[in-house]
N, C-alpha and C positions, 0 to 999 in steps of 0.2 A: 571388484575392488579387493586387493591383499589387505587394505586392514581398516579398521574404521574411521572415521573421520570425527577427529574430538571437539568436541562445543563447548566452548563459555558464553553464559548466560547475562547481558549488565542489565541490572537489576531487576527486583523482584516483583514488578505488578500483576495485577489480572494478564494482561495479554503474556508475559514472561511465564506466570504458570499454564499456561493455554499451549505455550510453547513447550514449552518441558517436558506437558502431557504427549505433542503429539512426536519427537524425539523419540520417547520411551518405544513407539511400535516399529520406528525402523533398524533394521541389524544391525545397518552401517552406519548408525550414528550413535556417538556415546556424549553421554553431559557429563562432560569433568569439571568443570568449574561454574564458579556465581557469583558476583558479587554483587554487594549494595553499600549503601552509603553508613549502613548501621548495619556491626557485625554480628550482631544477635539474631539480624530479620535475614541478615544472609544462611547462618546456620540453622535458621528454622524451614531458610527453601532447602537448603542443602538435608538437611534430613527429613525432609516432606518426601524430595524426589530421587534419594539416596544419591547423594550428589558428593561424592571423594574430597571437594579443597572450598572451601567458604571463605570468599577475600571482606572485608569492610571498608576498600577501598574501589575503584575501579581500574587504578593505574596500576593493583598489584594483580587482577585478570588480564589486560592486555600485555603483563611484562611474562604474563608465565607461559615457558616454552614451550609447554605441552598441547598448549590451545593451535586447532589449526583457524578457527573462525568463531567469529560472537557475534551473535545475534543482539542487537540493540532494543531495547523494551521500554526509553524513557519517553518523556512525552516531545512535542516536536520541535520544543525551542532549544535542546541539549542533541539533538541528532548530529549536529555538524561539530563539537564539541566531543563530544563520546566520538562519535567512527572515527576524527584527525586522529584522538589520542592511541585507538586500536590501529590505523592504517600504519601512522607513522613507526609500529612497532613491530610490521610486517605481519600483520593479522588481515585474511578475511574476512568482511563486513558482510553481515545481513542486516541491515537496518529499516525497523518500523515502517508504514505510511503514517502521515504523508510523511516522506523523504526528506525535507527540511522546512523551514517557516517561511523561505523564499525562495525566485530563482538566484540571488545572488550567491547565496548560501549552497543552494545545489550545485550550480556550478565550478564554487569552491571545494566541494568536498569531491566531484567528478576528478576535478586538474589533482587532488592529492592521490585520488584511488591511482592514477594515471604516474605521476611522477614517482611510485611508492612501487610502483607495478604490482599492486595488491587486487584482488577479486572484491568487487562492492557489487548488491542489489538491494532496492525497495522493495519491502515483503508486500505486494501486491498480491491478495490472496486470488482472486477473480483469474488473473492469467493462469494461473498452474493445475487449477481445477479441470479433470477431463472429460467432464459437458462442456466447457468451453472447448476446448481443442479440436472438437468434433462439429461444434457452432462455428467454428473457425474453417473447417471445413466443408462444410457446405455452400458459405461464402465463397470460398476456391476454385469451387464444382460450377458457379455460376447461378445454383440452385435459386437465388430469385433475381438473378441478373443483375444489373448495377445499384449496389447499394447508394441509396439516395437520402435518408434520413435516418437517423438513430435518435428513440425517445427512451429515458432511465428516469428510476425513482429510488434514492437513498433515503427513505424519510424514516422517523422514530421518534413515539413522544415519551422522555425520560422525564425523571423527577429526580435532581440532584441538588446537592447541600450545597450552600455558600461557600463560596472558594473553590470546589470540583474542577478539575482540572476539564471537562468534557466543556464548562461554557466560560472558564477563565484565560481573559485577553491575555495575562503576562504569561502563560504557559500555549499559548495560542488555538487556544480552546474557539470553539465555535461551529457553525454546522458544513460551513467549507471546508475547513481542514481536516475535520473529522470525519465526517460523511459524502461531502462533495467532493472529495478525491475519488472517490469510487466510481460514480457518475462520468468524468471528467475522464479518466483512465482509462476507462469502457470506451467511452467514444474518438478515443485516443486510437487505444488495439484495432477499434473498427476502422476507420477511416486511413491511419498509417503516415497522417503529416500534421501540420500546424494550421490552425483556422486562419483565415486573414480577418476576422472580424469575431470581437464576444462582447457580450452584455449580459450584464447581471442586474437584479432586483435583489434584495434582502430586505429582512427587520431586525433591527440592531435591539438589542432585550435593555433590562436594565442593567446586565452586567458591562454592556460594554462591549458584548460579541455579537457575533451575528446567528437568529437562534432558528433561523431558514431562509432559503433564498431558492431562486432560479438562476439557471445560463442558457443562452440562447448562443450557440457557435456556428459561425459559418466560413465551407472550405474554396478553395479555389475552384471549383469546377458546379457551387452551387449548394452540395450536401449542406444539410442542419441538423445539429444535435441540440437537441431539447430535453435539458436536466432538469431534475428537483432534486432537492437535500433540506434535511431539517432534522433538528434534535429535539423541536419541540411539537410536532406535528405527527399524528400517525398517518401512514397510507400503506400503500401494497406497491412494494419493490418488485414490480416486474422490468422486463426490458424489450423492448421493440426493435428489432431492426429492419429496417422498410427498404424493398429496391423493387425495380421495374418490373419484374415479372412474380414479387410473392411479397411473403414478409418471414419472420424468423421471432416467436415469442419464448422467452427464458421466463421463469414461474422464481418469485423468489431471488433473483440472479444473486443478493448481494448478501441472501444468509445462507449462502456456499450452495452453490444451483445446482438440482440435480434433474430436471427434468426441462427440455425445451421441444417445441413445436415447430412447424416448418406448416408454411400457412400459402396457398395456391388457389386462385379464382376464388379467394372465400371459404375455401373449404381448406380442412385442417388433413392434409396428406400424408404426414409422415410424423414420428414422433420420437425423441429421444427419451431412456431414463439411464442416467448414470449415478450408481449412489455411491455416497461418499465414503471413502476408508477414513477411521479417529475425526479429529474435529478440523482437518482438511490443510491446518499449518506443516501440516507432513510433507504434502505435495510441497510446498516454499523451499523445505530443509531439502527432500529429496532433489529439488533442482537446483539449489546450491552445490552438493555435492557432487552429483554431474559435472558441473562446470567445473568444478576442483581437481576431481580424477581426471578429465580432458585436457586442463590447463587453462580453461579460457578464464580472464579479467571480465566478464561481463555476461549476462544471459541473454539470449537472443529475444526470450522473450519479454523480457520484461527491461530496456538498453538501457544505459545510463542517459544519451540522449535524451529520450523522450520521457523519462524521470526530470530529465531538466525542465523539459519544455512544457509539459504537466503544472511544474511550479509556476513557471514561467506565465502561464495561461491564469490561473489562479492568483497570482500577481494583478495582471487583467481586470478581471472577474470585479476586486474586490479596491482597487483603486480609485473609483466615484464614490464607491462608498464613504469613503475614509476611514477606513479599517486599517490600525495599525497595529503594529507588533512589538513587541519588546525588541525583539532581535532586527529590525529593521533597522536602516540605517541609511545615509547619504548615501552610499553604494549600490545597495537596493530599490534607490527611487521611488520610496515609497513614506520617508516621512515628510 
C-alpha cells in the first residue's frame, strides 16, 4: 500500500474503543476522525486515542473528505440509518453485527452500497480470525468428509441495569441479535446456502426481549445446525462441526478462537493453535483494507448476500415468537 488508509470512527461505545484499540497496531491504518452525538464525549475519545478532528455530530464525519471508511459502532436499530447517511457521501462502510434489525433493512442498505458503488461489510469477527481460515481448510481437504451437522453455543450470563441497551427491545437488544448472530453466521460460513426449514424456542424476560433461545436449521441435502444463544445463561461456547468421516472441535470459538481439534475414529489426530494478534478487530479493519487497495465493493468472506440472508433467517427464528422491533415495519413482515 503507497499510503494509509484513514478511518472515522461513529460513535464512542465500548466496542468503538475496542476498535480504536485494535487500529492503533496496524501501519496502514490511521483514525482521523470521531464522532458522537455530544462534542465533549467526542473529544474525550479523540484525546484518549490521539485522534486529530472530534465532530459532535455524525453528518460532519461522513461529509469530511479526508475519511476513506467508517467503521459504524451504534447499536443495531441506527445501522441502516448511520451507513445511508456515510454511503450516500461516498464513504466506505464497515458496519457492527448484527448488520441491521432486519432483512428488510439489510437489503435496503445492500441496494444503497450498490447504487452508491461504495465498499460495505458486517464486522463479523469469527470470519477473519486465522484458526478459522485453517478450520475452513480442512473442511476443503475433505478432512472429515461431508459435513453433515454443525452444533454452536453463544451463551453468557450478564447482569445489566434497566434500560441497557444488551436486553432493550426499542434498541433491539436481546440474545438473537446480540449473541445468536454468531451462531447463526457460523453455520452460515459452514454450510455456504440457506436452510429451507428453522425453528426457534426462546424465553422472552420481563423486558420484553428475548433473554435465550435456540435454532434448529435445516439444509437441502439434510444437514442441521443446532445453536444456542443466551445473555442470561452461562455455558461453554465451543463449536462442533460433524461430517462423515471425523468431526472438527473449536475451543471457545466465539471469544476470538485460537485453538481447534480435528477429531478421527474417536481419537483426537491432529491439532491447531493459532494465537491471536491485539483484540482480533484488527483482522476486520485489515480485511477491509484489502478490499479497498484491490477495489472490490464487498468481501468474499464475509458477502453482503449472505449478511442478508443471516437477517433474513433471524427474521425466521423470531416470528412465532412475536418479537418485534422498533424498526420493524409493514415491509418487513413482521409487525
Amino acid at each position: 500500500m503507497n499510503r494509509k488508509i484513514k478511518w472515522g470512527i461513529l460513535s464512542t461505545g465500548h466496542i468503538s474503543k475496542k476498535f480504536a484499540d485494535a487500529l492503533a497496531i496496524l501501519p496502514n491504518a490511521e483514525l482521523a476522525a470521531v464522532a458522537s452525538r455530544d462534542i465533549s464525549t467526542a473529544n474525550n475519545f479523540a484525546a484518549r486515542y490521539n485522534v486529530n478532528r472530534a465532530y459532535g455530530t455524525y453528518e460532519e464525519l461522513a461529509d469530511d473528505p479526508d475519511i476513506d471508511v467508517i467503521y459504524i459502532g451504534t447499536p443495531h436499530t441506527f445501522h441502516l440509518e448511520n451507513s445511508t447517511m456515510c454511503m450516500r457521501r461516498g464513504k466506505a462502510v464497515l458496519c457492527e453485527k448484527a448488520f441491521t434489525i432486519n432483512g428488510y433493512e439489510a437489503r435496503e442498505m445492500v441496494r444503497i452500497a450498490r447504487e452508491e458503488n461504495v465498499f460495505l461489510m458486517e464486522a463479523m469477527i469469527t470470519r477473519h480470525v486465522p484458526l478459522i481460515k485453517k478450520v475452513l481448510g480442512w473442511i476443503a481437504e475433505g478432512r472429515i468428509g461431508e459435513v453433515r451437522m454443525v452444533k454452536a453455543s453463544r451463551c453468557a450470563h450478564g447482569v445489566f441495569p434497566p434500560g441497557a441497551r444488551q436486553l432493550n427491545p426499542k434498541l433491539g437488544g436481546g440474545s438473537l441479535l446480540d449473541v445468536g448472530i454468531y451462531v447463526i453466521s457460523f453455520a452460515s460460513m459452514i454450510f455456504q446456502k440457506a436452510p429451507v426449514s428453522v425453528t426457534g424456542l426462546s424465553h422472552i424476560g420481563d423486558w420484553g426481549s428475548d433473554e435465550q433461545g435456540v435454532a434448529i436449521l435445516k439444509y437441502h441435502n439434510g444437514e442441521i445446525a443446532d445453536l444456542s444463544f443466551a445473555l442470561s445463561t452461562a455455558a461453554v461456547n465451543e463449536a462442533y462441526i460433524l461430517g462423515t468421516k471425523g468431526y472438527i472441535k473449536i475451543d471457545d470459538v466465539f471469544a476470538v478462537p485460537t485453538r481447534a481439534s480435528l477429531w478421527i475414529n474417536k481419537s483426537e489426530s491432529e491439532v491447531i493453535e493459532e494465537p491471536i494478534i491485539g483484540n482480533a478487530l484488527n483482522y476486520e479493519a485489515e480485511e477491509v483494507m484489502r478490499c479497498l487497495v484491490l477495489g472490490l465493493k464487498e468481501s468474499p468472506f464475509m458477502p453482503l448476500e449472505e449478511s442478508v440472508q443471516i437477517m433474513e433467517i433471524m427474521d425466521q427464528i423470531r416470528r412465532p415468537w412475536g418479537l418485534v422491533y422498533s424498526n420493524d415495519t409493514i415491509e418487513s413482515d413482521l409487525t
